[in-house]
N, C-alpha and C positions, 0 to 999 in steps of 0.2 A: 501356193505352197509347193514347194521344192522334195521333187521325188525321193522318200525315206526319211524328211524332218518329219518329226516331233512335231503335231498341232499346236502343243505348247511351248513352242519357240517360235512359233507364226503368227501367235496373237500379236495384236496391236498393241494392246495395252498392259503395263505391268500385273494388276490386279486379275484381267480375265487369264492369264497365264500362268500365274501364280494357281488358279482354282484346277486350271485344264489338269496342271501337271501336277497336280495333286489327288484328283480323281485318277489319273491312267498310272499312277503311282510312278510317274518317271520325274527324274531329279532335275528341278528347273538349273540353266546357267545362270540364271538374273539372280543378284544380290539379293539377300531377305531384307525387308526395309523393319529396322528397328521398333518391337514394341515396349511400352511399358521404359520404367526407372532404373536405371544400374543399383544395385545395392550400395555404392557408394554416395549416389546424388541421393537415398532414401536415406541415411544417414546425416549426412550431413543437413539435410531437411528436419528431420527430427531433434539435431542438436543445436540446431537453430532455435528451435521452436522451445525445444528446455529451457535455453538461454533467456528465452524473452520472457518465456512463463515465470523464473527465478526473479528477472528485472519488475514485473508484471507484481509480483508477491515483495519484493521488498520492499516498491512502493506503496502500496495499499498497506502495510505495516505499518512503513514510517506514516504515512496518513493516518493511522488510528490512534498509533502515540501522540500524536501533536493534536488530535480531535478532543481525545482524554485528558489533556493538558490543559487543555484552552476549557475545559468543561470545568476543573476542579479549580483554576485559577479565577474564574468567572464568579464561581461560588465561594471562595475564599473571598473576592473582594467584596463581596456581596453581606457576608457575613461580618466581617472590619465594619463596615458600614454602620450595619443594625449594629451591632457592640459596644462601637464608639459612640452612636447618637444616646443609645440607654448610659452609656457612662458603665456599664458592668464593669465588674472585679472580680478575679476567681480564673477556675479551670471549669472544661466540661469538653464532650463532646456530642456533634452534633453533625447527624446525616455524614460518617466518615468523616469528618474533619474536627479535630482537636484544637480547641483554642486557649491562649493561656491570657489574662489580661491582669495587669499590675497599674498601680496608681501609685506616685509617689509626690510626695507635697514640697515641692523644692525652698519656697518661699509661702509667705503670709499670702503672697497673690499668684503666685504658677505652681502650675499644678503638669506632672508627666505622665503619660499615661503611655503605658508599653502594651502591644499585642501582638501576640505571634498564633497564628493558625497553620495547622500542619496538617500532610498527611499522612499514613502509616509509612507511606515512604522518607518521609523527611520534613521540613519546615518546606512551606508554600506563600505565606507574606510573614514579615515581619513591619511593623509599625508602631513609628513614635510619634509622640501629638505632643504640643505643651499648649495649655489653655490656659489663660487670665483667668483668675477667679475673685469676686466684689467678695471681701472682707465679710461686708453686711448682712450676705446671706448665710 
């Protein structure tokens, strides 16, 4: 150590000089080594993170509309089904879904048969059938 330096300018190492000259309250020359996030890079980190969060929610949206979708069309064809094999005729509704069914007798042998099942939001199947029918019975 050099007659009249600063102990803390004789350390070796940044870190133990950094302390010396912190304790004897004299102001180190060495450069402060950077802590912590500029408030710029925390920003932009954050609107990053909004962004994805927005991407993150729009898709699980659109996933629940087409989940909803695929559930009430599932049950609309479901309910065509059973309607058509009973041969019903009329209106009704049933577990949310409206169904309207028509027969009309085109000829001595066919037979039309219309049904539309809906939901409050709108029509969900519409279907035509034409079935042969034996005179006889």
């Amino acid at each position: 150590v050099m007659a009249g330096a600063s102990p803390c300018h004789a350390a070796m190492d940044r870190p133990t000089a950094q302390r010396l000259c912190r304790r004897q309250g004299v102001s180190s020359s060495l450069p402060r080594a950077e802590a912590g996030f500029s408030l710029v890079e925390v920003l932009a980190a954050l609107t990053l993170a909004a962004m994805m969060l927005v991407a993150a929610f729009d898709t699980f949206g659109t996933l629940a509309l087409v989940a909803d979708r695929q559930v009430r069309s599932t049950a609309a064809r479901n309910l065509a089904r059973v309607l058509l094999a009973e041969g019903v005729t009329g209106q009704d509704r049933l577990e949310g879904l409206g169904w309207q069914a028509t027969v009309e007798q085109l000829s001595p042998h066919l037979v039309r048969r219309d049904l539309i099942i809906s939901a409050p939001n709108g029509p969900i199947l519409t279907l035509g059938q034409f079935d042969l029918v034996d005179p006889a019975q």
